[in-house]
C-alpha positions in Angstrom: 79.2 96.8 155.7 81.1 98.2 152.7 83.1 100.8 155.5 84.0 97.3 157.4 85.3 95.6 154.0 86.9 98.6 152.4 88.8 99.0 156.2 89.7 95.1 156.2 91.1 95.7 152.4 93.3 98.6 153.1 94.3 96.5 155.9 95.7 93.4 153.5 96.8 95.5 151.2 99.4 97.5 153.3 100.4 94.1 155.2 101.5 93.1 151.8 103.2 96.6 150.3 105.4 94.5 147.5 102.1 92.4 146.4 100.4 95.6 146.4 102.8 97.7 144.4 103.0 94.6 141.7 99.6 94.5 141.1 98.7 98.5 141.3 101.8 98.7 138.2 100.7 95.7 136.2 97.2 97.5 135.5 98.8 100.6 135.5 101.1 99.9 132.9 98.3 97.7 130.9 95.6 101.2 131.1 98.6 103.4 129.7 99.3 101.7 127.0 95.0 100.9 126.3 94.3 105.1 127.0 97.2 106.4 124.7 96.2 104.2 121.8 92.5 104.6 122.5 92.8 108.5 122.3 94.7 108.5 119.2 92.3 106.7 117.6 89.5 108.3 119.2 90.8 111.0 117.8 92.3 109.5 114.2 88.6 108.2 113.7 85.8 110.8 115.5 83.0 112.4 113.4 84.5 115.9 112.6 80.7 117.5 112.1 78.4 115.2 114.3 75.9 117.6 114.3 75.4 117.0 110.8 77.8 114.5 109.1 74.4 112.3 108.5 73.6 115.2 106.3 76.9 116.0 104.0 77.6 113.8 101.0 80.7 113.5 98.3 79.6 112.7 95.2 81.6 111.0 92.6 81.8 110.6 88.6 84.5 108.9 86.6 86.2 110.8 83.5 88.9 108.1 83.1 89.2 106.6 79.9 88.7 102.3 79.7 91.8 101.3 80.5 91.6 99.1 83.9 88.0 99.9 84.4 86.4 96.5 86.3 82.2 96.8 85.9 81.1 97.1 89.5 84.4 97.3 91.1 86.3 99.9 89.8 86.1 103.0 92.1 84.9 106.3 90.5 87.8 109.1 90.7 87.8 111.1 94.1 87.9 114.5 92.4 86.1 115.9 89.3 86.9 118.3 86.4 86.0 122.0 86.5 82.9 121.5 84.0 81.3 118.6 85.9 81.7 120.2 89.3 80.1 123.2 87.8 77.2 121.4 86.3 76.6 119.5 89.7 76.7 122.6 91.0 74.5 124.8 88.9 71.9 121.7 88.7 71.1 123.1 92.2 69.5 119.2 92.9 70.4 119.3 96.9 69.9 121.8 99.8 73.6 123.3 99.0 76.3 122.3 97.1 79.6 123.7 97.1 83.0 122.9 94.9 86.0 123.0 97.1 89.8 123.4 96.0 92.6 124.1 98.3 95.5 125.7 97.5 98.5 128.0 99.3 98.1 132.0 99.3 100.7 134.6 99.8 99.1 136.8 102.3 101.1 140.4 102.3 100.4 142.7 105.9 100.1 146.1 105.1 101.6 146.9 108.0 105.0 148.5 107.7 108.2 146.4 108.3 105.9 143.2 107.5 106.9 140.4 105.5 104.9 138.2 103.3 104.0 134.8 104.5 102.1 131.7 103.2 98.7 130.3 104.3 96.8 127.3 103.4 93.9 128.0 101.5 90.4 127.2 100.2 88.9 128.5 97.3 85.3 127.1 97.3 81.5 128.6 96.4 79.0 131.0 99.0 77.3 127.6 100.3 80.4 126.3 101.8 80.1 128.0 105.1 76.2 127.3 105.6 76.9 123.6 104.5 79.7 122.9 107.0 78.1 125.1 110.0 81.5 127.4 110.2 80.7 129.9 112.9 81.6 133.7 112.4 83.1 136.0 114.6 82.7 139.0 113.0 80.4 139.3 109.5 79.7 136.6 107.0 80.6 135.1 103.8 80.0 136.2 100.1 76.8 135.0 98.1 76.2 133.2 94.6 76.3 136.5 92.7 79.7 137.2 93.7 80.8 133.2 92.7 79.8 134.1 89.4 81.0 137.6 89.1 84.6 136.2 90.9 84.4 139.2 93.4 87.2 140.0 95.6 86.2 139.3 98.6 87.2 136.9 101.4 86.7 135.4 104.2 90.0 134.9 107.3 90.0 132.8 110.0 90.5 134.5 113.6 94.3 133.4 113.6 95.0 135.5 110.8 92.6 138.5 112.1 94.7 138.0 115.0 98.2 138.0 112.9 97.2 141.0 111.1 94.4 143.0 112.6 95.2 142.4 116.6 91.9 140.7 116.9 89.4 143.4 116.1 86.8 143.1 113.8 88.3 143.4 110.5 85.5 143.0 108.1 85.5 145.9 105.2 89.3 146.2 105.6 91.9 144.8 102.6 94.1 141.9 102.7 96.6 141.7 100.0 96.4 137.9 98.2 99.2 136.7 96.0 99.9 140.8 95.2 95.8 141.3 94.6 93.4 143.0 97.3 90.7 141.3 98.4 87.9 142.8 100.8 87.1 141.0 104.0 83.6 139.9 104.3 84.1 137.6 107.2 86.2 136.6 110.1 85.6 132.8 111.5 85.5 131.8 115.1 88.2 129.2 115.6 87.2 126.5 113.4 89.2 123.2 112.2 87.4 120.3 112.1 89.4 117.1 113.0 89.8 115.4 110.4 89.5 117.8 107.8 87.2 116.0 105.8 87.1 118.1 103.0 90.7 118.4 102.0 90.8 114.6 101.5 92.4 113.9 98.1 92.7 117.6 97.4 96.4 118.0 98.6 95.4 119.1 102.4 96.5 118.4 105.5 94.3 115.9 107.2 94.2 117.4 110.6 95.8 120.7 112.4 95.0 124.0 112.3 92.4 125.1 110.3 93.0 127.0 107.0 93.7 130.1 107.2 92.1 132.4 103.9 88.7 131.3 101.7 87.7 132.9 98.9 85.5 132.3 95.6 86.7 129.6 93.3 86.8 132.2 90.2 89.0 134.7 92.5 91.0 132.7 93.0 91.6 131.2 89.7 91.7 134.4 88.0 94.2 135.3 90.0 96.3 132.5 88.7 95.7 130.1 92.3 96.6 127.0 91.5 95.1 123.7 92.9 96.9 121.6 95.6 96.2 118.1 93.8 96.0 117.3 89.7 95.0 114.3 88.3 94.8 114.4 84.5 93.9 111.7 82.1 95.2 112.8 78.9 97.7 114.8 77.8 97.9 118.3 78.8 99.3 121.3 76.7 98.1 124.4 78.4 98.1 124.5 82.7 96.9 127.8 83.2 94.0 126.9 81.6 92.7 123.9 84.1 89.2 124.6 83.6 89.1 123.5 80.1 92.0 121.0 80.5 91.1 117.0 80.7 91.9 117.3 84.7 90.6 116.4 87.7 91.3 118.7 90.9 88.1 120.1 91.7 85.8 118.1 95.0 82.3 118.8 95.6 80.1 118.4 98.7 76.3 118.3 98.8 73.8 118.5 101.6 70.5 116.5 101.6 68.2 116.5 104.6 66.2 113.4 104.0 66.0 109.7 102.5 63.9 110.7 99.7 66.4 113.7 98.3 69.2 111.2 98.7 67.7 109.1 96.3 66.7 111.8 94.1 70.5 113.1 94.2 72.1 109.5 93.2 69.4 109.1 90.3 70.2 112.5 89.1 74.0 111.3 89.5 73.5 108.1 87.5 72.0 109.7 85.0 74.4 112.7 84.4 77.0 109.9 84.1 75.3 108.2 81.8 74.7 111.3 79.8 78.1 112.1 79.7 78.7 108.8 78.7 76.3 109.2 75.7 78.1 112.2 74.7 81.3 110.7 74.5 82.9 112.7 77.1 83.2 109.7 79.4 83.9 105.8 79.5 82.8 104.8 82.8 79.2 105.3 84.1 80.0 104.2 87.7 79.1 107.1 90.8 79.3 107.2 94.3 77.6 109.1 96.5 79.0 108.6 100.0 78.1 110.6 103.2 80.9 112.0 105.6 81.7 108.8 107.3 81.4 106.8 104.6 83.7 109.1 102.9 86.3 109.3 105.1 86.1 105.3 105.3 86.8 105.1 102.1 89.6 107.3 102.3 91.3 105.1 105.3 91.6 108.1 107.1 93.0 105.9 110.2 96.1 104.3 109.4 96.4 100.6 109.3 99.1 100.8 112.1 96.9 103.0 114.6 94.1 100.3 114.6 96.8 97.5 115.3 98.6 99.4 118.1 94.7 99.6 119.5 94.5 95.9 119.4 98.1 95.2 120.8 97.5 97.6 123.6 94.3 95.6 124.4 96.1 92.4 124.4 98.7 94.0 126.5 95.9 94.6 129.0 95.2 91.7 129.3 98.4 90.4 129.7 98.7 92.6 132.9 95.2 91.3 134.0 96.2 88.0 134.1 99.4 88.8 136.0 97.2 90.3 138.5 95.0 87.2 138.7 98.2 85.4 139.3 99.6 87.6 142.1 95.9 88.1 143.7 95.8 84.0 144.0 99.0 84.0 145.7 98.5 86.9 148.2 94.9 84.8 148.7 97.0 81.6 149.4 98.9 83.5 152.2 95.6 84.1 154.0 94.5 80.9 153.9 94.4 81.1 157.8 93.3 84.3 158.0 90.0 83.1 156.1 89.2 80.1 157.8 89.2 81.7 161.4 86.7 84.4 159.2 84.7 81.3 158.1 85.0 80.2 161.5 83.6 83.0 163.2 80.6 82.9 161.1 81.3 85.0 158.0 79.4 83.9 155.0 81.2 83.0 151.5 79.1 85.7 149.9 81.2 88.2 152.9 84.2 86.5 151.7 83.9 87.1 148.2 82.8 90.7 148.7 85.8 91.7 150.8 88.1 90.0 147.6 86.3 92.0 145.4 86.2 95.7 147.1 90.2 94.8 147.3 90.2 94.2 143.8 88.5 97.2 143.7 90.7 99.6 145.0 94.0 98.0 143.2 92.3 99.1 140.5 91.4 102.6 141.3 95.2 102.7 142.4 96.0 101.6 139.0 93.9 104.2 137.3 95.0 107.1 139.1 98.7 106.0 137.9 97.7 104.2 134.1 96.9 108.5 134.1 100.2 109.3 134.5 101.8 106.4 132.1 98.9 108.0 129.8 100.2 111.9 129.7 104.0 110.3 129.4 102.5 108.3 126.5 100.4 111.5 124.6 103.4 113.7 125.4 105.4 111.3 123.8 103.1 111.7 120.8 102.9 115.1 120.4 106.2 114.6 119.7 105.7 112.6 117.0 106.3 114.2 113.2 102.7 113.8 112.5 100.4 116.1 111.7 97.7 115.3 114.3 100.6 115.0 117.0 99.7 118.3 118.7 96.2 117.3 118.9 96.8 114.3 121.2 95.4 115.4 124.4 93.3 113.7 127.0 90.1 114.9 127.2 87.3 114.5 129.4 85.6 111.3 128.5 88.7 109.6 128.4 89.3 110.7 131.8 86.3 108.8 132.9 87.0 105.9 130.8 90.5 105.2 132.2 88.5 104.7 135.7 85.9 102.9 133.8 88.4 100.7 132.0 90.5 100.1 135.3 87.5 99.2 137.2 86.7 96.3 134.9 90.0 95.0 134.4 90.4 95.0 138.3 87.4 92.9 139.2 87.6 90.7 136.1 90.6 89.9 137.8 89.8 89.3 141.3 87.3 87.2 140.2 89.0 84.4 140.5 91.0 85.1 143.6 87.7 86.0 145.7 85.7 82.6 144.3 88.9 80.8 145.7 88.7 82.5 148.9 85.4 81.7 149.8 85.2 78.1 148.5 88.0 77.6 151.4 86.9 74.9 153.7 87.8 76.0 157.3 88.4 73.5 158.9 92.1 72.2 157.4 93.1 75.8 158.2 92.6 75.4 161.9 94.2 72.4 162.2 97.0 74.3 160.2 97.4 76.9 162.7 
């Protein structure tokens, strides 16, 4: 029965080539618009680590002074000072814990005829690569000892080892690091989440490529690295000397695997605040302890704008459905006729309806197949863009499926109507019509 309805649709539907053509661009225009704005923010707003986002926390402490400071409302700074990420650190109170700062590093090749270029960098402790799962290619990271002892060592991501070493495994050999060498320890497989969550208030880029060079926090600093983002709240005299200074530019990340070590982690927090407090060093006892999503969240991560283009391109949509509803009811006038001799030759409303519907149907497939092509115009448009996820704006698989999915919908929501109108037709005026 569907072969005999689909045939009878394709039938109408080429009998009425300028009806048709309206309706296939009015969804098609409505699911470009829905699919480009739907994969930016797909992509503005996905879980970077959903293997274990539930699992990663930020914690946060306040060294501000008093001034402005609301009880209850006042948010705790995003970054903390060199000795309280330290004592966080050394506390040991979660699985790992790492301090992250980024900062940019003049790599120098050693090859001949090579000139020195800049990389983003992170200069972080030995849990960081455990904690965010970064996946090696060729050996591994450093441990605690050499954190402490501020070793030279470092870890590259496979873009560089393919810049400088061709791609072969590169671990043992020497990188030269703002005119210091450093031994590799580690090459990463490609690895950038999207977003970077942890550069978030640390003077990184949000999404892209990831970094390029990691290395241990003391290495870095002792080799004069400076961090990407200061905040200080009193006057400083000395900025070589950060780790003493009254700044914050220093983030730290925890991982806890259950309920009852997150509550053991935001006591220990609240009461290293209020400790602090007690010693004078700080005014404000407020915390936070947010996980990944939470964090980012809190960061507005997804521009305002983004989530209103969203909702316009849905309303949009739906502009174009009802434009289809309104050229499906007039093509279903035409063939008023045409479905009372139908009635008349004993097809059932419920056969009515259902050949509506599968015509409905495939204007919306129609429309899907080119709201994919208004789609790639849109994302290349995008990539275009001065932004810095612009060159991530692709369409991936699930989206794919979705723009079916979504096309589907909006096609029988709108020959809903249409099809109820054609089988509550009462044959008989037709006939006497014709």
């Amino acid at each position: 029965m569907f072969a005999y309805y689909l045939d009878l649709a394709l039938r109408s539907l080429k009998r009425n080539k300028v009806l048709t053509t309206l309706m296939i661009l009015a969804l098609a225009l409505g699911i470009g618009a829905t699919i480009t704005t739907l994969t930016v923010l797909r992509l503005l707003s996905g879980d970077p680590l959903p293997q274990k986002s539930a699992q990663l926390f930020y914690p946060q402490i306040d060294p501000n002074p008093k001034d402005g400071y609301v009880a209850g409302e006042t948010k705790p700074a995003p970054t903390m000072t060199y000795p309280d990420a330290m004592n966080l650190l050394h506390a040991r109170r979660a699985t790992r814990q790492a301090a992250i700062v980024l900062s940019q590093a003049k790599v120098m090749p050693l090859q001949a005829n090579s000139h020195p270029f800049f990389s983003d960098t992170v200069m972080t402790t030995a849990d960081f690569f455990a904690m965010f799962d970064a996946p090696f290619q060729f050996g591994g990271g450093w441990n605690a000892n050499d954190d402490e002892g501020a070793a030279q060592e470092v870890v590259i991501a496979s873009f560089l080892n393919d810049k400088l070493f061709g791609g072969t495994n590169s671990v043992g050999k020497v990188i030269r690091i703002n005119d210091h060498d450093f031994r590799i320890t580690g090459v990463l497989k490609p690895w950038a989440p999207q977003p970077r969550f942890y550069s978030q208030d640390l003077g990184g880029r949000s999404y892209g490529d990831g970094d390029a060079v990691f290395l241990p926090l003391k290495s870095g600093r002792a080799i004069k690295m400076g961090p990407g983002d200061i905040e200080c709240y009193a006057a400083v005299s000395d900025m070589d000397h950060l780790e003493a200074a009254p700044c914050m530019w220093v983030g730290v990340w925890v991982e806890l695997g259950d309920a009852a070590s997150i509550a053991s982690f935001k006591e220990y927090l609240a009461n290293y605040a209020k400790q602090q407090v007690s010693l004078s060093r700080f005014q404000r006892s407020e915390t936070s302890l947010l996980d990944l999503m939470g964090w980012l969240r809190d960061q507005q991560v997804v521009p305002d704008d983004v989530r209103l283009q969203a909702g316009l391109a849905f309303g949009f949509l739906l502009i174009c459905v009802v434009n289809t509803v309104g050229l499906l009811l007039a093509k279903c006038l035409r063939r008023s006729r045409e479905i009372g001799v139908r009635r008349a030759l004993g097809a059932t409303r419920s056969a009515i309806f259902a050949q509506f519907m599968v015509e409905a149907a495939i204007v919306g497939m129609a429309g899907g197949v080119l709201g994919l092509v208004f789609a790639e115009l849109g994302l290349l448009g995008i990539r275009h863009q001065p932004a810095e996820y612009a060159s991530l704006a692709h369409l991936d698989l699930a989206m794919f499926l979705f723009t079916f999915v979504v096309a589907l919908v909006a096609s029988l929501i709108a020959g809903i109507l249409p099809a109820w109108r054609a089988c509550v037709l009462a044959p008989a005026p037709q006939l006497k019509a014709a």
